[in-house]
N, C-alpha and C positions, 0 to 999 in steps of 0.2 A: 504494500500500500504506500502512496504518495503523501510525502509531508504537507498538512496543511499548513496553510498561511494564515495565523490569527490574530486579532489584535485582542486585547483584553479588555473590558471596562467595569469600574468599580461602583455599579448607579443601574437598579435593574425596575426601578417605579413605573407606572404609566408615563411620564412624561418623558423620561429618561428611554424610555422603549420608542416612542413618538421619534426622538430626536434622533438616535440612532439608526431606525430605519430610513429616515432621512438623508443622513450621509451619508448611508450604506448605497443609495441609489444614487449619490451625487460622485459618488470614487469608482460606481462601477461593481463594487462589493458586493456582499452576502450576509445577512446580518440574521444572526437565529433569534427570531423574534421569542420561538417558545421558551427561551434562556430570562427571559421579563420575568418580575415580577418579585415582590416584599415579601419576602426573601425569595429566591433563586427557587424557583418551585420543582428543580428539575436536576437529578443528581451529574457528578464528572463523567461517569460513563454514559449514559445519555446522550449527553451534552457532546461528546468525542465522535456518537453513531450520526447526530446533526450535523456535524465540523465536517464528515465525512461526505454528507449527501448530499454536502452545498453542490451545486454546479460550479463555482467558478470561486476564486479566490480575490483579495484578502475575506475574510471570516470574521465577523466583528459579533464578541458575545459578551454578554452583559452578565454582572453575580452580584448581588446583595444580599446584605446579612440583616438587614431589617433593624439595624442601630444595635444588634447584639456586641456586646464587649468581648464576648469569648469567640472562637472559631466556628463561627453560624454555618448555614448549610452554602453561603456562598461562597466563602472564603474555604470552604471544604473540597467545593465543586471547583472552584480555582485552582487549586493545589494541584486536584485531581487532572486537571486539562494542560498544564503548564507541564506537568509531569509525562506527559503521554508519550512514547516513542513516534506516535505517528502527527505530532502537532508542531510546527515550531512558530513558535510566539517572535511576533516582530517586534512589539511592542504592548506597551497599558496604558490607558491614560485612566491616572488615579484621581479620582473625585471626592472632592472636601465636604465634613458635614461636620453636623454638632455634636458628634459622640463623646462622652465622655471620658475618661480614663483610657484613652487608645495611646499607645505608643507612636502612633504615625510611619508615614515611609520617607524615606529620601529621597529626591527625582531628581531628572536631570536637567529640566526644563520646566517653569511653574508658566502658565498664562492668566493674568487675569480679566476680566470681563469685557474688555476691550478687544481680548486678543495678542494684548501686548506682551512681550516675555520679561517678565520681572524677576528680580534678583531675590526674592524671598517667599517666606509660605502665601499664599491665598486661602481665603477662606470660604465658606458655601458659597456667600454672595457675590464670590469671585472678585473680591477687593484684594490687595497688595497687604499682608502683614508687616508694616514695613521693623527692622531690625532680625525680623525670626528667621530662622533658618530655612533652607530650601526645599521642605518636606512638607506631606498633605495629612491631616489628621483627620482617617474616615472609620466608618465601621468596616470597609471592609477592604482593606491594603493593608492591614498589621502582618500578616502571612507573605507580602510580596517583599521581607525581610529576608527571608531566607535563600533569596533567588536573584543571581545575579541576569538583567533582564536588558535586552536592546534600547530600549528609551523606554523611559516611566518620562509621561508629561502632566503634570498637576494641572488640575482645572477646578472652579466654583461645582456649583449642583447643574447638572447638565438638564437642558434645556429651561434653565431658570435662571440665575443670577437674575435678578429685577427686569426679566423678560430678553437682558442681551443674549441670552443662545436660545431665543425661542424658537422650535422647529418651523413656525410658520415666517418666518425671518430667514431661515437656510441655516440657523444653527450655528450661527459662526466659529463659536469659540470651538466647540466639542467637532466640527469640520477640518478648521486648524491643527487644532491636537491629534486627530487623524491623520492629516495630510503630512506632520511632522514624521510622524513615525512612518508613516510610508517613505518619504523623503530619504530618509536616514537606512531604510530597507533597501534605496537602491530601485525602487520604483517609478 
């Protein structure tokens, strides 16, 4: 079997599903819409037989942990796909929220709601942290610690930041952050 092309995302809401099947159709992509949903309704293995039946590449799929502090069923289903001998991950783009007590992840590239690439964290509403360090604090990117990964790019709450990535707008920010890690793919 052939390696898929996937990208990852840390945001798997109704509107987060909205947004992404949007720039799934604007890159060309594949976006497994059944991967939606508070929390990740749908386990790693699952999820790998979907990555498989896409017709065409890159693979953009979504895991949420529903604001859980511990290893929710998203960040399980993550694990499980990022692990897969038949997947290989181009990239994540990690999505900021109000979680509590999370550890956060380090990225390589933060955007905030403008699209601009800022030198520090971003928060949900995809504003600049200014002095904090280059990392997203979400419910479900604590697990993308363990994993050295082609581009992690921080974003706000996808398809919201105060309406800048609204899917009916084209989604800018969460587009960008895709088109980053394609870029850097070599695509």
């Amino acid at each position: 079997m052939r390696k898929r092309k996937v990208i990852l995302i840390t945001d798997g809401d109704r509107l987060a599903k909205e947004t992404v099947e949007e720039v799934a159709r604007y890159i060309g992509g594949r976006c497994i819409s059944a991967s939606a949903g508070n929390p990740t309704p749908i386990n790693g293995e699952e999820l790998v037989k979907l990555i498989q039946q896409a017709p065409n590449d890159p693979v953009l799929v979504m895991f949420d942990d529903c604001g859980s502090i511990r290893k929710g069923r998203g960040e399980q289903a993550l694990e499980y796909v990022i692990n897969h001998r038949n997947v290989e991950v181009l990239g994540v783009v990690a999505v900021a929220s109000n979680s509590p007590n999370v550890a956060g992840t380090p990225v390589h590239i933060a955007l905030d709601r403008n699209g601009n690439m800022v030198e520090h964290q971003v928060d949900k509403n995809g504003m600049e942290v200014d002095g904090a360090p280059l990392r997203i604090f979400g419910d479900t990117v604590d697990v993308l610690n363990a994993y050295q990964l082609p581009l992690v790019v921080g974003i706000g709450d996808i398809g919201k930041m105060d309406h800048y990535d609204d899917p009916l707008w084209g989604a800018p920010v969460t587009k960008k952050a895709v088109q980053l890690i394609l870029d850097n793919a070599g695509y």
